[in-house]
N, C-alpha and C positions, 0 to 999 in steps of 0.2 A: 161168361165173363167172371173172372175172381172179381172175390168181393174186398179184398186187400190189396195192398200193394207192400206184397215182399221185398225188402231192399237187404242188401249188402254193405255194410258200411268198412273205412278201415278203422280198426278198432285201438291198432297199436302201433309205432314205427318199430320194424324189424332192426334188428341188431348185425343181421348177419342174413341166414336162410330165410325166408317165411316159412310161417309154417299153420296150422289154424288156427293157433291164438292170435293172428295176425287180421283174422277177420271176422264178423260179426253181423248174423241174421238177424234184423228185425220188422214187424210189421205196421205199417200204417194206414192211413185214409189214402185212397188213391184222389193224387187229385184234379182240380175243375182247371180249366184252361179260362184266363182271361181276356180281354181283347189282345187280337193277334196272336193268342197262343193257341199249340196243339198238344191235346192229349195222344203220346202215341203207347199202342200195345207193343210190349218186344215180343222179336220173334228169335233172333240170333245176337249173341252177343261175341264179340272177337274178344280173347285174350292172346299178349301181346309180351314180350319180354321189356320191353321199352316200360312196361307200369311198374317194373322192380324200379326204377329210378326214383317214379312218382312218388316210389315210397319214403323215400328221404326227404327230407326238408330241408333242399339244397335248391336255388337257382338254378333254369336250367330253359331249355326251349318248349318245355310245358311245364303249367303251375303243379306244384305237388301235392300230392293226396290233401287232404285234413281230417285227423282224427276226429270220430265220430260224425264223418257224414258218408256217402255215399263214393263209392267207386265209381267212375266213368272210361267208358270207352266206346270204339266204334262197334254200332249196331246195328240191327234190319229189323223195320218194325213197321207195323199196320197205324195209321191214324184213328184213332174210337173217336175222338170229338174234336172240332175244329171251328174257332174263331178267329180262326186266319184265311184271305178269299183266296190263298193261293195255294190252298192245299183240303181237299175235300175226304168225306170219310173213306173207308174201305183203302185208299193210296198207300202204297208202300213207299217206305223212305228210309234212306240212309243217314245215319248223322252220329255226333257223339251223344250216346245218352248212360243214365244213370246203371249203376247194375242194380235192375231193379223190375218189377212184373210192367211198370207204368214209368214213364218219365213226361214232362213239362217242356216243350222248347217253342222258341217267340219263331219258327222257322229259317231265320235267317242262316243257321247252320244242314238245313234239310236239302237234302236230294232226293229228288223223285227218282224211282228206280224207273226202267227200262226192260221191262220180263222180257223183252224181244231178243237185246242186246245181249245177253250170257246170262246159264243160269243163276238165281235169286243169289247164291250163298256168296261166287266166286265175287260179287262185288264187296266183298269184305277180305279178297284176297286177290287172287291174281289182274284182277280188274279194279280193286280198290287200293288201302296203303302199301301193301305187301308187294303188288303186283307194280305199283307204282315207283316203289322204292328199287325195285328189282330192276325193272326198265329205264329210269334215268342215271341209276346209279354206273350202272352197266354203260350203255350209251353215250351219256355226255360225260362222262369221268373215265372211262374203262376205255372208253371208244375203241371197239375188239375190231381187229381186222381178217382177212381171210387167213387160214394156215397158220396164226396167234394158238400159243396156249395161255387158258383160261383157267388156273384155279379158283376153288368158291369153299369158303370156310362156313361149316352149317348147311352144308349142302343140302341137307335132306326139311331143311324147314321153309315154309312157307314163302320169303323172300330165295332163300338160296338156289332151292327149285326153280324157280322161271328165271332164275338168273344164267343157272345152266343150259334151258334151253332156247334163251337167245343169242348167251353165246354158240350154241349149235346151228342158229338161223343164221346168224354170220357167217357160216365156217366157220368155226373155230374147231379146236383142241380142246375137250374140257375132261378137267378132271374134278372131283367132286370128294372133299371131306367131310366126314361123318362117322358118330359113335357105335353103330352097331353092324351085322352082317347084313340084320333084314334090310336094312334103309340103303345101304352099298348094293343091294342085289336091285332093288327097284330102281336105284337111279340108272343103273347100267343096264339093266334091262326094259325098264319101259318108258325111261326118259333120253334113254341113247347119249349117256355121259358117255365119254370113250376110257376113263380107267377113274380107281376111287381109292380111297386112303382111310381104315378104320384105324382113327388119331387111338385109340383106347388099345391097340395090341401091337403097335411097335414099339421097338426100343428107341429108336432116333426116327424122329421126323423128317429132320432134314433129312437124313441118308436114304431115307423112300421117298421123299418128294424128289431126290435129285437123280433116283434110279426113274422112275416113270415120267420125271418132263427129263429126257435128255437136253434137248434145246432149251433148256431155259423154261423160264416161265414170264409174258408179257404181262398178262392183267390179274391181279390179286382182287377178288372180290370179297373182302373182309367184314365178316358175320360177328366173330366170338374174339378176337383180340389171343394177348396171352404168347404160350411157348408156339402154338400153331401158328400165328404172324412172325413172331419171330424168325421161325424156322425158314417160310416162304419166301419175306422180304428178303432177304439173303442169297434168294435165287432169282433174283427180278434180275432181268436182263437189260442192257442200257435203254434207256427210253421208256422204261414197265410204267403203268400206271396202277395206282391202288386207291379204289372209293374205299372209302372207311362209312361203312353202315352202322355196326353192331358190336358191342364188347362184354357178350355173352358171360364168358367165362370170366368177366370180375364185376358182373353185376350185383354182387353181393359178397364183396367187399366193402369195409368202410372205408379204406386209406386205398389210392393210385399204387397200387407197383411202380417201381422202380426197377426198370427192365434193363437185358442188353443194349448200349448206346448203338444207335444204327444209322445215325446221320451220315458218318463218316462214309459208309455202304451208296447210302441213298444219293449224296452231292455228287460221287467216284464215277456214279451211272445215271447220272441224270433224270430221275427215278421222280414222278409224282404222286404223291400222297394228298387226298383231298377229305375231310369229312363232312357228311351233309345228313338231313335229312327232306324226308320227302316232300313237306310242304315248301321247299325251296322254290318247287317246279310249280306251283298250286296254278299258274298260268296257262302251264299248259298240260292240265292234266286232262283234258279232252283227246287231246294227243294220243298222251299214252291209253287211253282206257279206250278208244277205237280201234289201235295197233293188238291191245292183249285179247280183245274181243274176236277180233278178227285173226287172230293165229288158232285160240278156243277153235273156231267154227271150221279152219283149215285142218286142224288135226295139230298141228303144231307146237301149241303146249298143253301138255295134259296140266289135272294136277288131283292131288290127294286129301282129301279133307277126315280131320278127326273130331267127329262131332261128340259131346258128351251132351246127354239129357239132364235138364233141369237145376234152375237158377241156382239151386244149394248145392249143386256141386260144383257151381263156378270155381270158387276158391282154388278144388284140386284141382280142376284142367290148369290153371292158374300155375300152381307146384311143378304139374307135369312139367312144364316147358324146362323145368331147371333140373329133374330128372331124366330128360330126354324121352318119355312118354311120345310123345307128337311125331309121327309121319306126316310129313305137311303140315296143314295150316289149324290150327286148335281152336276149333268154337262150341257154343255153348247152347243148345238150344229150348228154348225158355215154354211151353206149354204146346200146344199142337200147331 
């Protein structure tokens, strides 16, 4: 057992990039659980592109960081001590905790894992927010039908992935955008996208997206925002729908672009646009996390995970994502 409890604080709001003056190791008392609370050990920590938000001190659907305390996110972690009767020691549990060797919670935010149900990690992705977000976005917003094409912006990341191969479980058409060859050659080959689009080596977007969907394109699964929406919406065919996940590539900006007007596009063709995220569904996330479970154990959706060792290098797994480092899903894993 350490005898500390390393934590990660944020240290500064970013101006623009992070970068690691943006974060700050230091160590403490690990500590004691009160009535009703659990000490829990981590084990994996998920970083998440959604915490670049967090770092602004802006309103928003989660509270934002606060200089000089502790980063939080979703975790996987073992219980050490427990004064809570509804969770006993050795128990593995999911929940949001601190970035940190030890975190504090009254349990009300803890899930017991399931080792039976998919393996430990996938419920911090394909089973948990990632895989969640992928599955309702898709489904109840995207709702893909047989012989649809299906573009996925970020394809090759943790959300985008399981989004392409439910669109596949559907029948669909999917094609899949993303920054490099490796991540184009794995979607197309071990995820059975049917064609891919490396946004970083053409000239026009549009004029390759609109050579490989002939037909149009019905469902826009939108990861990263930016000239890559742009370009797509513009080939959404009447009745397209587009869940709006992710806005990747202006997450670190400080001011909204001001884009091409695409109303005009969107009302011509009866075209919906919706944004959500994934606690929308928090009702029925049993739902979903039986369905991704049960494709796992089919064979159905694979998926790819990028584990980096040990809590001090959170930060950079952290960077990665905005480097495009990450094939799949990016966690963090915290001592043995």
């Amino acid at each position: 057992m350490i005898k500390v409890n390393r934590q990660i604080l944020l240290a500064k709001r970013p101006e623009s990039v992070p970068d690691e003056s943006t974060f700050k190791m230091v160590e403490a008392q690990i500590p004691v659980p009160d009535e009703n609370q659990v000490l829990v050990r981590t084990h994996y920590l998920s970083v998440d592109p959604y915490m670049r938000g967090r770092m602004k001190n802006i309103k928003s659907y989660a509270k934002p960081f606060q200089i000089g305390e502790p980063l939080t996110g979703d975790s996987i972690g073992e219980v050490i001590l427990s004064k809570n009767p509804d969770f006993s020691v050795g128990e593995m549990v999911i929940g949001t905790f601190d970035w940190a060797d030890y975190s504090l919670r009254d349990g009300s935010e803890l899930r017991k894992i399931n080792l039976d149900e998919a393996p430990i990690t996938t419920h911090l992705h394909v089973t948990g927010m990632t895989g969640l977000t992928a599955y309702f976005g898709l489904l109840d917003i995207g709702k893909p039908r047989p012989g649809e094409t299906v573009v996925v912006s970020g394809a090759a990341g943790a959300v985008g992935m399981v989004v392409g191969q439910i669109a596949k479980i559907k029948g669909c058409r999917v094609v899949g955008i993303a920054g490099s060859d490796e991540k184009l050659k794995y979607l197309k080959e071990e995820l059975g996208f049917d064609d891919v689009l490396n946004y970083k080596k053409v000239h026009d977007i549009y004029q390759e997206l609109e050579r490989i969907c002939p037909k149009g394109i019905d469902v826009y699964y939108d990861n990263v925002g930016g000239e890559i929406t742009d370009a797509t919406i513009s080939l959404l065919n009447f009745y397209g729908r587009v869940p709006l996940c992710g806005q990747i590539s202006m997450l670190n900006s400080e001011n909204i672009e001001n884009g091409p007007r695409l109303f005009t596009h969107i009302i011509r063709r009866s075209i919906l646009l919706k944004g959500f995220i994934y606690s929308d569904y928090k009702d029925r996330f049993e739902e979903g996390r039986k369905a991704l479970a049960q494709w796992i154990k089919e064979g159905k959706i694979k998926y790819k995970e990028n584990i980096v060792e040990g809590l001090e290098n959170a930060p950079d797994a952290f960077l990665g994502l905005f480097r495009g480092d990450n094939l799949g899903k990016q966690l963090v894993k915290i001592g043995e």
